[in-house]
N, CA, C and O atoms as a GROMACS GRO file, in nm:
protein
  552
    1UNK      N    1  -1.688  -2.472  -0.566
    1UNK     CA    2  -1.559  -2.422  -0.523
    1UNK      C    3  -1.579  -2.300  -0.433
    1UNK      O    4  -1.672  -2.226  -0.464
    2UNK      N    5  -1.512  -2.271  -0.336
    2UNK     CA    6  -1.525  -2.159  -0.227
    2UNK      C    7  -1.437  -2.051  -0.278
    2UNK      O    8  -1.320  -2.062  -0.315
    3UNK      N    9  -1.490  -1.975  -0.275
    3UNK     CA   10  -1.442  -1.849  -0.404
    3UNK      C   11  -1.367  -1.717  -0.252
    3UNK      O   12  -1.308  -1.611  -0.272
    4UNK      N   13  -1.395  -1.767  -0.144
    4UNK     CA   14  -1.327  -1.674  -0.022
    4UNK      C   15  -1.196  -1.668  -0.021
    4UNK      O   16  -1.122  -1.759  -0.059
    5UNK      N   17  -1.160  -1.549   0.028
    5UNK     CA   18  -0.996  -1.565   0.082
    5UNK      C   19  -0.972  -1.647   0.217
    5UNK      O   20  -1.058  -1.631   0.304
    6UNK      N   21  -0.911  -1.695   0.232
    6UNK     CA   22  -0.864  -1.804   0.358
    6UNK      C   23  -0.805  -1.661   0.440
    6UNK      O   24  -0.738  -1.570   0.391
    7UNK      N   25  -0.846  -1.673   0.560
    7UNK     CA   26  -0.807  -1.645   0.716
    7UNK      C   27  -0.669  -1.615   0.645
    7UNK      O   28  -0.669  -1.500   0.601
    8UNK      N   29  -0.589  -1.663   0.628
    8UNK     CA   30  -0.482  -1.594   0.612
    8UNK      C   31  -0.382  -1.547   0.528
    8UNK      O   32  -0.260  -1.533   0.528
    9UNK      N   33  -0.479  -1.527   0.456
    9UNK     CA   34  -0.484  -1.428   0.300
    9UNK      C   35  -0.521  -1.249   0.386
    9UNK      O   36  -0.500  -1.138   0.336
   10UNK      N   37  -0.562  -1.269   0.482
   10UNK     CA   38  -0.656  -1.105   0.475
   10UNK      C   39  -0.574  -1.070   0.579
   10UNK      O   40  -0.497  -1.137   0.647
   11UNK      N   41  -0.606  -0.946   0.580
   11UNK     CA   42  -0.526  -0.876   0.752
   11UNK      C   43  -0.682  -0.857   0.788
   11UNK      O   44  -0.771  -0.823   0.710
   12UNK      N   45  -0.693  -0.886   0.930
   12UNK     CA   46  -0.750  -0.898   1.011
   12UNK      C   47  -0.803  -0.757   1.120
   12UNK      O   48  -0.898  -0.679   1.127
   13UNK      N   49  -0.685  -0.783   1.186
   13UNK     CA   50  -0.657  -0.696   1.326
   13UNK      C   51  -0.639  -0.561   1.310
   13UNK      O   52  -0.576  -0.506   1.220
   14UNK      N   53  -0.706  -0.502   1.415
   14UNK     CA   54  -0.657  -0.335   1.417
   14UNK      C   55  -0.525  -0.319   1.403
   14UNK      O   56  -0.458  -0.254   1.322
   15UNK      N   57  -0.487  -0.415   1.532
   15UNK     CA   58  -0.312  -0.378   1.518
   15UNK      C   59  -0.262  -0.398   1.383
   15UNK      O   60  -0.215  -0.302   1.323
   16UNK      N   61  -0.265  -0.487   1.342
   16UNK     CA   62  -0.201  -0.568   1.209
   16UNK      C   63  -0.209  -0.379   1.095
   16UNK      O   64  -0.114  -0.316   1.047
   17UNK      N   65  -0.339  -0.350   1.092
   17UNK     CA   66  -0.363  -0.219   1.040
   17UNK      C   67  -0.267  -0.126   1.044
   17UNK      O   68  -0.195  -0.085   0.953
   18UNK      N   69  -0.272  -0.084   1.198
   18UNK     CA   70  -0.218   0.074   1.211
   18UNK      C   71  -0.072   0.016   1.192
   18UNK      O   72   0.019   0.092   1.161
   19UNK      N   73  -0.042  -0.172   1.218
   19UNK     CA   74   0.124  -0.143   1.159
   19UNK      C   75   0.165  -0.116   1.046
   19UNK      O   76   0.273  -0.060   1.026
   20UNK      N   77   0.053  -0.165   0.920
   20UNK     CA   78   0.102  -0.137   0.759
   20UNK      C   79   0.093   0.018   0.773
   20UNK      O   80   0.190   0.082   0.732
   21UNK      N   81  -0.049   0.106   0.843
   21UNK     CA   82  -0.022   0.225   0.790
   21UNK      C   83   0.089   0.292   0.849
   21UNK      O   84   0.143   0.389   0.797
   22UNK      N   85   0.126   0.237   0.965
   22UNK     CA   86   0.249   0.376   1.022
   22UNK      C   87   0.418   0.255   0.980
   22UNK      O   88   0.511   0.328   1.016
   23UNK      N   89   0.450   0.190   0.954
   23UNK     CA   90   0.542   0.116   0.930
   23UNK      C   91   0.553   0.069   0.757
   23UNK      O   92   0.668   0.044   0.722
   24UNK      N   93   0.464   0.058   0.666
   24UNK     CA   94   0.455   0.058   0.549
   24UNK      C   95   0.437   0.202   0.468
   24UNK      O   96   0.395   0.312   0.504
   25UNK      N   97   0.487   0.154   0.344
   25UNK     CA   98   0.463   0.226   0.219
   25UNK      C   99   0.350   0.254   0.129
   25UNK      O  100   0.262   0.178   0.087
   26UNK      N  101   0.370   0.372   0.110
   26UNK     CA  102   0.194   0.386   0.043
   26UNK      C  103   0.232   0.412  -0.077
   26UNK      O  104   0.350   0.434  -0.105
   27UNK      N  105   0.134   0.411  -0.164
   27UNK     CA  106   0.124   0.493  -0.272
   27UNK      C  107   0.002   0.455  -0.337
   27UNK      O  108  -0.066   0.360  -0.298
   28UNK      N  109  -0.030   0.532  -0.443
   28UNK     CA  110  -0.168   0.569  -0.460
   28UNK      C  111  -0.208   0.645  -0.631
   28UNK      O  112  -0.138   0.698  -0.717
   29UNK      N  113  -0.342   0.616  -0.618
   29UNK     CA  114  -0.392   0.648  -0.780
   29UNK      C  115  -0.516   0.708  -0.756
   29UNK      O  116  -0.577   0.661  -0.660
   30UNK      N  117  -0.572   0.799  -0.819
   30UNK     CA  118  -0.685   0.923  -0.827
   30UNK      C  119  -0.807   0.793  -0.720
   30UNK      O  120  -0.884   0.834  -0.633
   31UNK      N  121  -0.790   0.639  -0.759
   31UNK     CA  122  -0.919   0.527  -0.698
   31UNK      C  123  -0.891   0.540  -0.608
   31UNK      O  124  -0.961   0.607  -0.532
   32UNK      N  125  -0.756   0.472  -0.561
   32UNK     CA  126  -0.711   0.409  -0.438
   32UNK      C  127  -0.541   0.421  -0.390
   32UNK      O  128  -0.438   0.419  -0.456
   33UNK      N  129  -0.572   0.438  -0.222
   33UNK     CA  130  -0.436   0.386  -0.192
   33UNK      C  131  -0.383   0.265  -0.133
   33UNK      O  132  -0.450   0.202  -0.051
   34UNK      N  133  -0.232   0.215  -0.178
   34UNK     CA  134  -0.208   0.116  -0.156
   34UNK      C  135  -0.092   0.129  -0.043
   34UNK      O  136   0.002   0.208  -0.055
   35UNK      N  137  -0.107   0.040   0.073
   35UNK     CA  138   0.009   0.064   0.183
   35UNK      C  139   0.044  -0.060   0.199
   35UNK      O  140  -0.036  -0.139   0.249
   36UNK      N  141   0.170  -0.101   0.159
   36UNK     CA  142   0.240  -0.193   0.140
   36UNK      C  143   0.337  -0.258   0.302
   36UNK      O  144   0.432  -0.180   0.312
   37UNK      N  145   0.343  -0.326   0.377
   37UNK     CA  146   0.425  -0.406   0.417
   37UNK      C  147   0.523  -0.492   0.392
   37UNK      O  148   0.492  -0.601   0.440
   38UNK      N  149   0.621  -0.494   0.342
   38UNK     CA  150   0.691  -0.667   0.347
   38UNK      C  151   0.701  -0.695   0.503
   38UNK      O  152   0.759  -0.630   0.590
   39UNK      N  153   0.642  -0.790   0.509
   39UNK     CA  154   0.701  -0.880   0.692
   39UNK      C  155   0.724  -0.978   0.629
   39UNK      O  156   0.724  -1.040   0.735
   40UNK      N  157   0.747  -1.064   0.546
   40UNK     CA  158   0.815  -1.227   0.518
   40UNK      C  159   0.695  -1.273   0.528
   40UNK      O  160   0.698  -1.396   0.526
   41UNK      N  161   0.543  -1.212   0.540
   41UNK     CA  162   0.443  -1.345   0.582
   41UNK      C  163   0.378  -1.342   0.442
   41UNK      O  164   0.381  -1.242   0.370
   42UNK      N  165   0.309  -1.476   0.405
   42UNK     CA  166   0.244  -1.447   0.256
   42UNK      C  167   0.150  -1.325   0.244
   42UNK      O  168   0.114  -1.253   0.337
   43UNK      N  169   0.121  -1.315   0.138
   43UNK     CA  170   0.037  -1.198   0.066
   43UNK      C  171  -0.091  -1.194   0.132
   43UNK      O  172  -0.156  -1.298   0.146
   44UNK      N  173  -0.130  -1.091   0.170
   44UNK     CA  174  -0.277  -1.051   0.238
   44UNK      C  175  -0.290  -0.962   0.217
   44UNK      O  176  -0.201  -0.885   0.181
   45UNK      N  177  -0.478  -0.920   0.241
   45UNK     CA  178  -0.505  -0.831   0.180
   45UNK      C  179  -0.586  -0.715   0.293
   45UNK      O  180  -0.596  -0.775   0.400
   46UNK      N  181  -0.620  -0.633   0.301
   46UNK     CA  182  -0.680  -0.540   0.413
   46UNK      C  183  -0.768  -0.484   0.310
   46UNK      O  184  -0.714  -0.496   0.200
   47UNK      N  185  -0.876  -0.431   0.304
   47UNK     CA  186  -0.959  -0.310   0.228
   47UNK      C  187  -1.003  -0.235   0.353
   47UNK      O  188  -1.037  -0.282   0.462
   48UNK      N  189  -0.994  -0.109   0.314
   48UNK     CA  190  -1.068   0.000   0.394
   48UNK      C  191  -1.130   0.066   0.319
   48UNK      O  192  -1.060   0.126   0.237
   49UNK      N  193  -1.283   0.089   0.308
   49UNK     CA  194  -1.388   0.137   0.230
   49UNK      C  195  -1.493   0.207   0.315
   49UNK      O  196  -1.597   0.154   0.356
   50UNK      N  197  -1.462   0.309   0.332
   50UNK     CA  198  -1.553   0.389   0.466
   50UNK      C  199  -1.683   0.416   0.416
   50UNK      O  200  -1.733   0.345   0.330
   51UNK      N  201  -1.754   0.537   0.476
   51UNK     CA  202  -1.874   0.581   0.445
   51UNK      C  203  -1.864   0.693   0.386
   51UNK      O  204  -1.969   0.742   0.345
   52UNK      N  205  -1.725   0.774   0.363
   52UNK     CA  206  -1.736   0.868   0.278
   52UNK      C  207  -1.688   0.877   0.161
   52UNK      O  208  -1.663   0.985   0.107
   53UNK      N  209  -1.668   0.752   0.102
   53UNK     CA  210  -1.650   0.641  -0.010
   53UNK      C  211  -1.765   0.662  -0.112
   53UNK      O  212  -1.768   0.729  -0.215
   54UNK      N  213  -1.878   0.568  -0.041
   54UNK     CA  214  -2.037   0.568  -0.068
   54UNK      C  215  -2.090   0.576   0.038
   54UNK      O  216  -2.025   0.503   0.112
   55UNK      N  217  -2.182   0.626   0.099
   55UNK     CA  218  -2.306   0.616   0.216
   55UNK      C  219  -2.364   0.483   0.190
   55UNK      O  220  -2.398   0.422   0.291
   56UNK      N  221  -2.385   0.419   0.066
   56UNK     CA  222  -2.497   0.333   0.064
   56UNK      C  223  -2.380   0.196   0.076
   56UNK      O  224  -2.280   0.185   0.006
   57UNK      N  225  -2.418   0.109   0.170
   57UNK     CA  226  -2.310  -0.047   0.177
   57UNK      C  227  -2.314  -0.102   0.027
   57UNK      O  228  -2.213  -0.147  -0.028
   58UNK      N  229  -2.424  -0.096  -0.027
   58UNK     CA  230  -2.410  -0.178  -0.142
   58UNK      C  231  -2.288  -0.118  -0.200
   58UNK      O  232  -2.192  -0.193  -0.213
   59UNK      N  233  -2.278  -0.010  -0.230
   59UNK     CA  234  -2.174   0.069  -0.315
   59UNK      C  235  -2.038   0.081  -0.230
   59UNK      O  236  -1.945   0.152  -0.269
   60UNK      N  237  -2.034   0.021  -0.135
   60UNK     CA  238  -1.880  -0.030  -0.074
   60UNK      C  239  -1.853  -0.155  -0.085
   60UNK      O  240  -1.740  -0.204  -0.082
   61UNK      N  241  -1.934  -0.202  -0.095
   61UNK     CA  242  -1.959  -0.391  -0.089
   61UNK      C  243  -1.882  -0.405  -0.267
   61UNK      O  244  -1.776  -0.450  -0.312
   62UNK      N  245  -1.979  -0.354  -0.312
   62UNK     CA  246  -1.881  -0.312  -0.511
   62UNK      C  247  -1.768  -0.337  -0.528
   62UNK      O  248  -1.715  -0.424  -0.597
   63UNK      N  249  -1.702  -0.217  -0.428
   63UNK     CA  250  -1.583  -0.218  -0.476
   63UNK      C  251  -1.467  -0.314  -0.410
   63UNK      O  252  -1.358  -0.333  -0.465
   64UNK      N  253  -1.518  -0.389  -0.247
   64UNK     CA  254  -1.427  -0.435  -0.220
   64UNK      C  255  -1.446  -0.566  -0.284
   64UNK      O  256  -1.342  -0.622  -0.320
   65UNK      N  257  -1.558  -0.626  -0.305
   65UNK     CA  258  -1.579  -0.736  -0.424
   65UNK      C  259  -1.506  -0.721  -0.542
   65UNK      O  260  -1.461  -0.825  -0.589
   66UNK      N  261  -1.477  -0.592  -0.614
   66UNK     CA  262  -1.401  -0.663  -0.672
   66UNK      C  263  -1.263  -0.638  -0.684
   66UNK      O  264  -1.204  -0.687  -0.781
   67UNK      N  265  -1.189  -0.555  -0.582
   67UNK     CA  266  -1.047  -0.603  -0.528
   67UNK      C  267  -1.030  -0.702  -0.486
   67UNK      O  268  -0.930  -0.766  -0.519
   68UNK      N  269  -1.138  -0.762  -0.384
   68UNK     CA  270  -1.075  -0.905  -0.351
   68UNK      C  271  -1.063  -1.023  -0.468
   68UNK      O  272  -1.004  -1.132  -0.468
   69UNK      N  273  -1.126  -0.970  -0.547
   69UNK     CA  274  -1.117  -1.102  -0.639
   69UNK      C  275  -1.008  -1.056  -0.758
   69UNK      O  276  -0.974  -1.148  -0.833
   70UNK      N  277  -0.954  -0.934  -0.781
   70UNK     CA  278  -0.854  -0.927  -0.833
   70UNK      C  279  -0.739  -0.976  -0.767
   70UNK      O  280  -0.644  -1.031  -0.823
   71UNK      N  281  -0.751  -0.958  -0.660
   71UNK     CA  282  -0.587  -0.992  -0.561
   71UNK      C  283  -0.609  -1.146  -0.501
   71UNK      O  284  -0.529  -1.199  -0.424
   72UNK      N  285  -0.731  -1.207  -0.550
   72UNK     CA  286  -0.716  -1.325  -0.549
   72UNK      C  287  -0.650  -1.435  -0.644
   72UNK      O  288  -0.585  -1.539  -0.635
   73UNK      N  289  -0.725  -1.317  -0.775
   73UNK     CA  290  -0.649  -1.411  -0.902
   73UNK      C  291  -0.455  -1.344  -0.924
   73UNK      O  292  -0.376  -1.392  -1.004
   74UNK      N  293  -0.431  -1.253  -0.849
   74UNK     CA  294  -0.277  -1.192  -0.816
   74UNK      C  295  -0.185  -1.230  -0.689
   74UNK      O  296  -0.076  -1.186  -0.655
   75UNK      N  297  -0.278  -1.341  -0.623
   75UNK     CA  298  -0.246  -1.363  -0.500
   75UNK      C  299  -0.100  -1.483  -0.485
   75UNK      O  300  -0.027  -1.501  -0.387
   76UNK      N  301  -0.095  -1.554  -0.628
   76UNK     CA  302   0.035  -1.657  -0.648
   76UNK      C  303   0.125  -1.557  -0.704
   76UNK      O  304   0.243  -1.588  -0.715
   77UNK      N  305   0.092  -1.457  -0.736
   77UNK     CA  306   0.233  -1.387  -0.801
   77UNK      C  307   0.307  -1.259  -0.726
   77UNK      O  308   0.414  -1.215  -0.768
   78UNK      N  309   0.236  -1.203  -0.604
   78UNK     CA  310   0.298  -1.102  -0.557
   78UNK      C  311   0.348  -1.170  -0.445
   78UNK      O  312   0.308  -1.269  -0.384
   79UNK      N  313   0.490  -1.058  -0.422
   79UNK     CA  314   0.564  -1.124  -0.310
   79UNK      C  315   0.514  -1.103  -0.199
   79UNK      O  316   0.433  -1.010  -0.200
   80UNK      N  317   0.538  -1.186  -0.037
   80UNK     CA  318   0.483  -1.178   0.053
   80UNK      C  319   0.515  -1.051   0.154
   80UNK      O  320   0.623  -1.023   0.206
   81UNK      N  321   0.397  -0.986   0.165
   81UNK     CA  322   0.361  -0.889   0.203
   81UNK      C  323   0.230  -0.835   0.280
   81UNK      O  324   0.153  -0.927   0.253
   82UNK      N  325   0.187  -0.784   0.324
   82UNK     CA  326   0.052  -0.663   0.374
   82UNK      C  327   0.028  -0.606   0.309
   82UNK      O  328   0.117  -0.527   0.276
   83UNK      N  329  -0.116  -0.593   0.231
   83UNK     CA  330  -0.155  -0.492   0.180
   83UNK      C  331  -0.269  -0.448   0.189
   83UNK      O  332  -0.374  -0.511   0.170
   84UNK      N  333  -0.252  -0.321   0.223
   84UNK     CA  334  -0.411  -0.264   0.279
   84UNK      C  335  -0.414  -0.125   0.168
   84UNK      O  336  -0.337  -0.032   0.144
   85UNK      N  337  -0.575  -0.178   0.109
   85UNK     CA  338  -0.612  -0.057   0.030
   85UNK      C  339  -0.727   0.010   0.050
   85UNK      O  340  -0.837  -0.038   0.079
   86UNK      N  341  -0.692   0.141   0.032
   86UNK     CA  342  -0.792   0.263   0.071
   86UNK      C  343  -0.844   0.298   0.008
   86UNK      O  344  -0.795   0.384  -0.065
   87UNK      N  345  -0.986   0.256  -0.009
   87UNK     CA  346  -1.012   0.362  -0.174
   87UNK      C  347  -1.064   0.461  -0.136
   87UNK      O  348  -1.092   0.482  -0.018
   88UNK      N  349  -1.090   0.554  -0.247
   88UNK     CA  350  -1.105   0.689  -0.243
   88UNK      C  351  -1.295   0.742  -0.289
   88UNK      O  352  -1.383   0.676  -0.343
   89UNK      N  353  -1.294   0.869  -0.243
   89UNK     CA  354  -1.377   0.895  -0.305
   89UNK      C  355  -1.426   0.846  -0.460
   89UNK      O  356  -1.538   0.802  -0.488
   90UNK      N  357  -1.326   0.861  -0.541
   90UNK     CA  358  -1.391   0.906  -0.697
   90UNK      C  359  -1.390   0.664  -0.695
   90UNK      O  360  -1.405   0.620  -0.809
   91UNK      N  361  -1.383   0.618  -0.650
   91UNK     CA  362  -1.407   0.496  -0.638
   91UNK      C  363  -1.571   0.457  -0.680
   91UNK      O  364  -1.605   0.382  -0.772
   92UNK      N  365  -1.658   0.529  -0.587
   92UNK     CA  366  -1.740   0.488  -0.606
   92UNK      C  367  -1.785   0.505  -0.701
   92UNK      O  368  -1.823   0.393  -0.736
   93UNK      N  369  -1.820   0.601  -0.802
   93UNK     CA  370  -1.852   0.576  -0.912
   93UNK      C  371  -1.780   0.474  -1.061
   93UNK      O  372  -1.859   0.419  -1.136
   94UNK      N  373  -1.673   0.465  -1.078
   94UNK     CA  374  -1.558   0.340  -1.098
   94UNK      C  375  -1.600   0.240  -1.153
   94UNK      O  376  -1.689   0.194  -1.082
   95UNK      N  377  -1.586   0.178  -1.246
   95UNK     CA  378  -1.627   0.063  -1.336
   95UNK      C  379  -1.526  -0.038  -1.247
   95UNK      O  380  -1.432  -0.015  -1.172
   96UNK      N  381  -1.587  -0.154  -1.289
   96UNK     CA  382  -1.519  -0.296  -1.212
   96UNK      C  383  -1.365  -0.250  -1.245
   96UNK      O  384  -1.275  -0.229  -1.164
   97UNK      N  385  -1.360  -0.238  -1.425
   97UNK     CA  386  -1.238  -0.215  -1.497
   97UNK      C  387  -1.150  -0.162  -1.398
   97UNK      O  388  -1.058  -0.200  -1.326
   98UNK      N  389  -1.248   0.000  -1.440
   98UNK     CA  390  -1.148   0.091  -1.390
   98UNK      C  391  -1.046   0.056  -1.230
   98UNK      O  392  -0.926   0.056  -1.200
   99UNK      N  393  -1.148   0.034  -1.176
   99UNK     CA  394  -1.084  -0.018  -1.016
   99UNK      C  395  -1.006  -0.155  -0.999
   99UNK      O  396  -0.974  -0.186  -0.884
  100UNK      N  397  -0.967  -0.250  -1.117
  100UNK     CA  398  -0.874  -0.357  -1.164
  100UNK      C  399  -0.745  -0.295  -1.190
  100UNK      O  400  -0.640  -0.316  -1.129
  101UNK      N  401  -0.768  -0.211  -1.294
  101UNK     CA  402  -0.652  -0.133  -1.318
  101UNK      C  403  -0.594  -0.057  -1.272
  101UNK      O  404  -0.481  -0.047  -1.320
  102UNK      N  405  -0.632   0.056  -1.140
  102UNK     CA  406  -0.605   0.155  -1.091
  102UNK      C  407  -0.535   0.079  -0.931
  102UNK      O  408  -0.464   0.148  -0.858
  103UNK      N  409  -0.584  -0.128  -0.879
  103UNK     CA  410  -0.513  -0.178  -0.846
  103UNK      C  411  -0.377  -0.266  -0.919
  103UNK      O  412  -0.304  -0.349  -0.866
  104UNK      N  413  -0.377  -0.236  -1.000
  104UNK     CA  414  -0.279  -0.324  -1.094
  104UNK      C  415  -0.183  -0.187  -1.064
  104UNK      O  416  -0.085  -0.193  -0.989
  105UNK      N  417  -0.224  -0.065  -1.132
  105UNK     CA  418  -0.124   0.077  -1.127
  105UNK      C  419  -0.059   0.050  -0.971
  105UNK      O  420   0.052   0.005  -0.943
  106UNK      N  421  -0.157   0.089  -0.891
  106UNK     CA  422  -0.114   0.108  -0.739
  106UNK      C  423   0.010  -0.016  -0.727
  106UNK      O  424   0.124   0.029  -0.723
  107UNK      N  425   0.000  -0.123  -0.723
  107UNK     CA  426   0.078  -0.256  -0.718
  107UNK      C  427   0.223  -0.196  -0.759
  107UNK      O  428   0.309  -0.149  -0.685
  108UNK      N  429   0.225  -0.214  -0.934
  108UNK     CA  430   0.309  -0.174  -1.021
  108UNK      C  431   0.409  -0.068  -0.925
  108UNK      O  432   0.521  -0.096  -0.881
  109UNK      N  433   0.347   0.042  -0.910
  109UNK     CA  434   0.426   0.150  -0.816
  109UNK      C  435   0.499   0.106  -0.726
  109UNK      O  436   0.620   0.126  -0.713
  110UNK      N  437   0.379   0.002  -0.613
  110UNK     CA  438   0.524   0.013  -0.487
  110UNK      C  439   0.600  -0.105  -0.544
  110UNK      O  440   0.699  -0.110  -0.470
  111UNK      N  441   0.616  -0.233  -0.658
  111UNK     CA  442   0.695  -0.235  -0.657
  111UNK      C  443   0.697  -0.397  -0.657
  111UNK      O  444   0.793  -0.473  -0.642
  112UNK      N  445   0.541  -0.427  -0.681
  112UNK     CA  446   0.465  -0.547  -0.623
  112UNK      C  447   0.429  -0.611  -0.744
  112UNK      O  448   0.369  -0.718  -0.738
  113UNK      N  449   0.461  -0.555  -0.865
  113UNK     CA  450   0.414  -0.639  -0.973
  113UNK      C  451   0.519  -0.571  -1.062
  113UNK      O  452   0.570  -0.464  -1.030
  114UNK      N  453   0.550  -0.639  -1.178
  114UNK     CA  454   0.667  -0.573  -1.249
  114UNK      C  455   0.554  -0.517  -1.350
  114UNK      O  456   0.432  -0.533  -1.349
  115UNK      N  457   0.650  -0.437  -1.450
  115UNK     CA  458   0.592  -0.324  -1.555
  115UNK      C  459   0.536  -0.382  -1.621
  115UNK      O  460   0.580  -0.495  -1.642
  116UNK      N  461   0.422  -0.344  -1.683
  116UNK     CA  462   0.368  -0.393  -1.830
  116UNK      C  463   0.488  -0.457  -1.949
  116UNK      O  464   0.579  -0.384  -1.989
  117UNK      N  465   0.478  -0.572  -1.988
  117UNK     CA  466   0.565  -0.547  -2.123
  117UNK      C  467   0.501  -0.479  -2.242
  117UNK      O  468   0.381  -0.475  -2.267
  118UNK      N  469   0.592  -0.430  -2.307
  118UNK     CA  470   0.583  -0.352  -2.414
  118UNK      C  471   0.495  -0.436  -2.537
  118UNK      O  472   0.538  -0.527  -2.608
  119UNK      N  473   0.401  -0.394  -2.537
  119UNK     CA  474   0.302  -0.512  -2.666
  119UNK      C  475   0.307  -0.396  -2.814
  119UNK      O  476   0.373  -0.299  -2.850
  120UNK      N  477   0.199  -0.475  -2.863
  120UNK     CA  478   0.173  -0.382  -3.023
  120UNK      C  479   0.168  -0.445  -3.137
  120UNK      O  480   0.147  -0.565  -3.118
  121UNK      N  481   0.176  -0.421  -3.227
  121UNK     CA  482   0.156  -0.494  -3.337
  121UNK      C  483   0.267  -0.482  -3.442
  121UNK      O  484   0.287  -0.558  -3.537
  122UNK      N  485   0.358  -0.336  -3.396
  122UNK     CA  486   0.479  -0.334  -3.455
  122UNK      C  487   0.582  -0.398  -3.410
  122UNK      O  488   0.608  -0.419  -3.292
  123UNK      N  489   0.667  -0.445  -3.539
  123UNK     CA  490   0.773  -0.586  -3.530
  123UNK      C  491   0.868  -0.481  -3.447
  123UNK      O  492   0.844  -0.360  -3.450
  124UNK      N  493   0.984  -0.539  -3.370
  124UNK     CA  494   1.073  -0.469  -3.308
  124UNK      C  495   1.162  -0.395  -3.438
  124UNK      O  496   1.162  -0.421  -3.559
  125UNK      N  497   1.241  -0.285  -3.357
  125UNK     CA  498   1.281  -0.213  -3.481
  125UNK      C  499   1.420  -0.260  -3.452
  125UNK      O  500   1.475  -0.272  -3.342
  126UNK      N  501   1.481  -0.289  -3.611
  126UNK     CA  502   1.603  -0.358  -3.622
  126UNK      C  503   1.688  -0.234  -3.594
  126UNK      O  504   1.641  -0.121  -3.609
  127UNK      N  505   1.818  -0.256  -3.550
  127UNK     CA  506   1.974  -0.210  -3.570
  127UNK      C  507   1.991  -0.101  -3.669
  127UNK      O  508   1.992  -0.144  -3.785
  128UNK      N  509   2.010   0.054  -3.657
  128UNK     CA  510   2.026   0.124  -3.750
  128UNK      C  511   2.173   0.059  -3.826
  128UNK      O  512   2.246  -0.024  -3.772
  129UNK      N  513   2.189   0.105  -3.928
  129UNK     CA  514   2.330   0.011  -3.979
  129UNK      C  515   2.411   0.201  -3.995
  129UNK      O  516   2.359   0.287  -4.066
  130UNK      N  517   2.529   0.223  -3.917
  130UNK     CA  518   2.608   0.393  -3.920
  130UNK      C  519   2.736   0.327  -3.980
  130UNK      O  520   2.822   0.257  -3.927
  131UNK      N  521   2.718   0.376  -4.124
  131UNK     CA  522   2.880   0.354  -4.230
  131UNK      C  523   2.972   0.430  -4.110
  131UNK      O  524   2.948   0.526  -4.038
  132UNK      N  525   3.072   0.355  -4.122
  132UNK     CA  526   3.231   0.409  -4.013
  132UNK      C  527   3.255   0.536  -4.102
  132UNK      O  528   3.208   0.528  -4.216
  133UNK      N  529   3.326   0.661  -4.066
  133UNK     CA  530   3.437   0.689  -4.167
  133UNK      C  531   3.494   0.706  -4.233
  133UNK      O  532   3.554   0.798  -4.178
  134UNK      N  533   3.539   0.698  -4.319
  134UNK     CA  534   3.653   0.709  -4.436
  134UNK      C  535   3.737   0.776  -4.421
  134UNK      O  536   3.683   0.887  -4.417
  135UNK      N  537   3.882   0.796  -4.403
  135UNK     CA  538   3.946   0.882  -4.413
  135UNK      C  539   3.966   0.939  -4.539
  135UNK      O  540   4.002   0.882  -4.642
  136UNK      N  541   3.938   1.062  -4.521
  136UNK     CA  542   3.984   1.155  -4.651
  136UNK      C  543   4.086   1.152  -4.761
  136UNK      O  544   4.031   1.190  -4.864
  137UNK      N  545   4.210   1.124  -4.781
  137UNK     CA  546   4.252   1.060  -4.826
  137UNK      C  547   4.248   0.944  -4.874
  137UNK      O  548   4.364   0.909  -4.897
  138UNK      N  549   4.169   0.855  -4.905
  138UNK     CA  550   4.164   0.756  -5.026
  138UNK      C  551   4.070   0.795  -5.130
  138UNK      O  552   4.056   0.725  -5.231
   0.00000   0.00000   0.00000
């Protein structure tokens, strides 16, 4: 099975770029930032992972390996959009985890994935039961 994003899953182009960053929404987590587009076209993805990220490629190669394969297995559920992410310094050091979740956070924010539901192991809490009243007289 070919485990790549298809041509048009990814943003590509410079232009395509500087339009999410100066025409899109950002927002962002201590890893990474996320700059969001809606244009109506399906979901794609941009990474920008410079050299003052990591110096060494292997340790950029890391991290965009494994955004792309998070936003691959997220790629049927977010709405169609641009998204180009920036990671940050404190990235490179970053567990696979950590940098799953800190794209799941980023998402969540602009607006691209709905909230966590509420889990746990406690049963929901029933209906306080508030006696009405009485008037004083009886």
């Amino acid at each position: 099975m070919d485990r790549r994003l298809p041509r048009q899953a990814r943003v590509r182009v410079r232009a395509d770029f500087d339009r999410v960053f100066s025409e899109g929404r950002r927002t962002g987590t201590p890893l990474l930032a996320l700059h969001l587009l809606r244009d109506g076209q399906p979901a794609r993805l941009g990474l920008a992972v410079s050299r003052k990220v990591d110096r060494r490629a292997v340790g950029r190669n890391r991290i965009k390996r494994a955004l792309r394969e998070e936003f691959r297995a997220l790629r049927e559920r977010l709405p169609p959009a641009a998204y180009v992410v920036v990671a940050r310094h404190a990235a490179a050091s970053a567990t696979r985890v950590a940098l799953r979740e800190a794209f799941h956070d980023a998402l969540r924010r602009a607006g691209a994935l709905p909230a966590p539901e509420a889990g746990g192991t406690m049963p929901a809490a029933s209906p306080v039961h508030v006696p009405t009243p009485r008037p004083s007289g009886e």
